[in-house]
C-alpha positions in Angstrom: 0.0 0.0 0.0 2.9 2.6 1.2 4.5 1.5 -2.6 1.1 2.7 -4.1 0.7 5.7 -2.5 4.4 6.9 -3.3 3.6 5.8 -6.6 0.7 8.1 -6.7 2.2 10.6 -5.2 5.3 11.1 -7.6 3.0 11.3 -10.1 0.6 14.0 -9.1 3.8 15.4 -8.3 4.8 14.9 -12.5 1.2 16.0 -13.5 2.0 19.4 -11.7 5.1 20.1 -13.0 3.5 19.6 -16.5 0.7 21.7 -16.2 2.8 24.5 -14.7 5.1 24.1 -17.6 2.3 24.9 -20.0 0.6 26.9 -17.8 -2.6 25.2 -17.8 -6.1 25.9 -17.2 -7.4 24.3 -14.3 -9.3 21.7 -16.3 -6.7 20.8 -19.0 -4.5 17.6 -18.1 -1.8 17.4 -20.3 -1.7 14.6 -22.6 0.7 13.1 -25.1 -0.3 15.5 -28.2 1.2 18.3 -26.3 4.1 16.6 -24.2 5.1 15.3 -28.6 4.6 18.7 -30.3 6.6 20.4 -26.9 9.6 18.0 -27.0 9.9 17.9 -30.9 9.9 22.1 -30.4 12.9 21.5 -28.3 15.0 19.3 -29.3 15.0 21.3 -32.9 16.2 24.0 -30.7 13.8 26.8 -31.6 14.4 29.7 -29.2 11.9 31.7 -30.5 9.0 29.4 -30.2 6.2 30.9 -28.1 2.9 28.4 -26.7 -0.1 30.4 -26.0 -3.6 29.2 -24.4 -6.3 30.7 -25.7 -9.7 32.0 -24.9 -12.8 29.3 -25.2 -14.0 31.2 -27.5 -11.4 31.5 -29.7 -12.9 30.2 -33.0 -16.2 32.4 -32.5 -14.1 35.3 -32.6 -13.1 37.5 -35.5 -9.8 37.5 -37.3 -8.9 40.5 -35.5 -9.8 39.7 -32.3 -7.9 36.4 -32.4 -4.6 38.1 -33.6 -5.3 40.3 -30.7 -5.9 37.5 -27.8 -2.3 36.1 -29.3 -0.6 39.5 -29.4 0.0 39.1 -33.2 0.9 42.7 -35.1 -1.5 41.3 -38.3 -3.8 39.1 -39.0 -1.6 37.4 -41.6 0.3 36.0 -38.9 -2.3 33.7 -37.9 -1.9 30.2 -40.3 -3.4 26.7 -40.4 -2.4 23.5 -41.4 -4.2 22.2 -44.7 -3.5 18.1 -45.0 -3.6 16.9 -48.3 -3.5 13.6 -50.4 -3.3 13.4 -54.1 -5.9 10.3 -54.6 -4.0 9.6 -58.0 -0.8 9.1 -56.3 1.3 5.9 -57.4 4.7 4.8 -56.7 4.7 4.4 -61.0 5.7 7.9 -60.9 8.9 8.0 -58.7 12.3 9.1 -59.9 13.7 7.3 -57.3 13.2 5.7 -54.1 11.1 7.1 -51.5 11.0 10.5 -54.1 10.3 13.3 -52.5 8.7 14.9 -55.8 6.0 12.3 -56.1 4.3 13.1 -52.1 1.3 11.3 -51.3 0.3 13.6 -48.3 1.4 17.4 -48.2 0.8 19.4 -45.3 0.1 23.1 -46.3 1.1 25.9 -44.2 -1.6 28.5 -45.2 -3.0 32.1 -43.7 -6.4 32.4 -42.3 -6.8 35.6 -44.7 -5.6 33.6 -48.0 -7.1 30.6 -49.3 -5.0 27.5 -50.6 -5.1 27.1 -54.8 -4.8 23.5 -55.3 -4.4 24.6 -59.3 -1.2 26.4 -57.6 -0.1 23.2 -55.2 -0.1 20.8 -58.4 2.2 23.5 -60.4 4.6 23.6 -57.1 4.8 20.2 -56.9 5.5 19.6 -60.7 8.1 22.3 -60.7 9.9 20.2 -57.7 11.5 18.9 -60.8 14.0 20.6 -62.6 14.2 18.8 -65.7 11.0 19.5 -67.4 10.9 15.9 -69.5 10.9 14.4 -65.7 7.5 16.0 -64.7 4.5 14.5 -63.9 1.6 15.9 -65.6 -1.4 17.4 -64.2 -3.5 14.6 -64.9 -1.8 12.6 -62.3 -3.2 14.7 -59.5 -6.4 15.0 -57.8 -5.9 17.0 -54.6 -8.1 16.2 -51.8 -8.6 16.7 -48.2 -7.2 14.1 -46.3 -10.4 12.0 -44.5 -10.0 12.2 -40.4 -8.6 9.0 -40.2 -5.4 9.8 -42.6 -4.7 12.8 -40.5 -5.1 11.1 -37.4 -2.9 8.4 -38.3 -0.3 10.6 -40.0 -0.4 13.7 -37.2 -2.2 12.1 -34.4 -3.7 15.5 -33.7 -7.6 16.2 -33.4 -9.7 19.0 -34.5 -8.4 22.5 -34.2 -4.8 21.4 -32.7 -2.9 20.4 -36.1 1.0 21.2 -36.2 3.8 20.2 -38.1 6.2 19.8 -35.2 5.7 16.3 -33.6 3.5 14.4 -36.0 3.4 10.6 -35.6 4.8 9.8 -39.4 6.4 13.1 -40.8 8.2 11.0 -43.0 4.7 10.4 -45.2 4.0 14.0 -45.5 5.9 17.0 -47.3 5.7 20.0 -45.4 5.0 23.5 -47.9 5.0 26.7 -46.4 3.2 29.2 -48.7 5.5 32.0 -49.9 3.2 34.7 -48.9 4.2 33.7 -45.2 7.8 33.7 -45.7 8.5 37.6 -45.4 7.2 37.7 -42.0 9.2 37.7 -39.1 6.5 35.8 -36.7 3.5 33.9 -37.1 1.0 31.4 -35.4 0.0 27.7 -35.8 -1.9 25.1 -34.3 -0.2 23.7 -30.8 -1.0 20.2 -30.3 -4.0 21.6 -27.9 -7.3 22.7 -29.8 -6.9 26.1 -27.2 -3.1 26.2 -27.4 -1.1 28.3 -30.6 2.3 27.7 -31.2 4.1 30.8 -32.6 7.5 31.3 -33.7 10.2 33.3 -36.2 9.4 32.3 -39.4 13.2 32.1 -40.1 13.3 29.0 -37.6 10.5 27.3 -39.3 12.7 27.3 -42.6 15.3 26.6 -41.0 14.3 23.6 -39.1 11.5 22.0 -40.7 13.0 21.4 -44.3 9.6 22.7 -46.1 9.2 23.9 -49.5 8.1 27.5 -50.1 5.9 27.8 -52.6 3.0 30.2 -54.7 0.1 27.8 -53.6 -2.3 30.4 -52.0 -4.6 33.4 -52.9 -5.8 36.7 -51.1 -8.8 35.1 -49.6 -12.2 37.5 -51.1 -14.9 38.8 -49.3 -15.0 38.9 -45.7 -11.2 37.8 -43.6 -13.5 36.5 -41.0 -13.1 32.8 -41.4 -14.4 29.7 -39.3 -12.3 27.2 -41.3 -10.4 24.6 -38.5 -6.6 23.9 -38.8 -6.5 21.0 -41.3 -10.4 22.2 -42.0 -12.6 23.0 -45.9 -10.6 25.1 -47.6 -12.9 27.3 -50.2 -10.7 25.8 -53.3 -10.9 21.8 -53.3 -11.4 21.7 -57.1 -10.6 18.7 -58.8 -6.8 18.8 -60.8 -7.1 16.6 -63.4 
């Protein structure tokens, strides 16, 4: 019994040290989604990583008044995941093993305010390339939304808490960061936590995550209010064929 209750003991003891790491609520535990995306952070050595809880509420409020619960200087600094899988994807097309031009799954780093052009995503893809008799056509893409369980197997993230750092098979996914992010010096992403953002300099991002930059999105029209998730509808899931 006394070897239980130390037992018990060391690890409430643990469970508080955790949540006053991340500075939890009173009625968040923290579980293995965040302890991943934390210690992946780390060990990359990202000093200018930043988490952040925030409000309830957060997805009811406006693009402004999220970038202003995070302390952002623009709403283009707030960005979502967007998983992808090209449904015509086959190995036929690889240059070589394991070819990182031919991606099944690509995880898109995209702004809130812009919308994701999956005519664009094909092109960046093709041009990975750089002999043009080497590229795949456009007919050997369809770009869909990956279905719930593909994301939870590859990220093993839910709803609204999507990140690229400390996915369960990064090796399946290519990571593109959308050039109209690049030029800023900060911005925000899903934190393994559906009410916890991850933000950092977008020069560690590049530097760490091996990603490819690339034209894949459009100013978003109409109103810059958006309710779309992290890895959520995106308004541009034509068909490339």
């Amino acid at each position: 019994m006394a070897v239980a209750d130390a037992e018990n003991d060391l690890e409430s003891r643990i469970m508080a040290l955790e949540r006053s790491r991340w500075q939890c609520p009173k009625d968040v535990v923290v579980d293995d989604s965040m302890r991943r995306v934390r210690g992946d952070v780390e060990e990359k050595l990202i000093t200018s990583a930043q988490f952040k809880w925030v409000p309830t509420n957060y997805y009811d409020l406006s693009l402004a008044e999220r970038a202003k619960a995070l302390g952002a200087q623009t709403t283009a600094q707030l960005c979502k995941c967007l998983l992808y899988e090209n449904k015509k994807y086959t190995k036929d097309n690889d240059k070589t093993k394991d070819d990182p031009t031919n991606p099944r799954f690509v995880m898109v780093m995209v702004q809130y305010e812009a919308t994701l052009d999956t005519r664009k995503l094909v092109n960046s893809i093709i041009r990975q390339r750089p002999s043009v008799t080497d590229r795949m056509d456009t007919n050997d893409f369809d770009m869909r939304l990956a279905s719930d369980d593909e994301k939870d197997r590859l990220t093993g993230y839910a709803y609204n808490s999507v990140t690229p750092f400390g996915m369960l098979r990064p090796q399946e996914i290519q990571l593109i960061l959308a050039e109209a992010i690049a030029p800023l010096k900060f911005f925000w992403m899903g934190g393994g936590y559906v009410h916890v953002k991850l933000g950092m300099a977008c020069s560690d991002f590049v530097r760490v995550m091996n990603a490819w930059i690339a034209d894949v999105s459009s100013p978003r029209t109409g109103t810059t209010d958006d309710d779309d998730d992290d890895v959520g509808f995106d308004t541009s899931e034509a068909d490339c064929k």
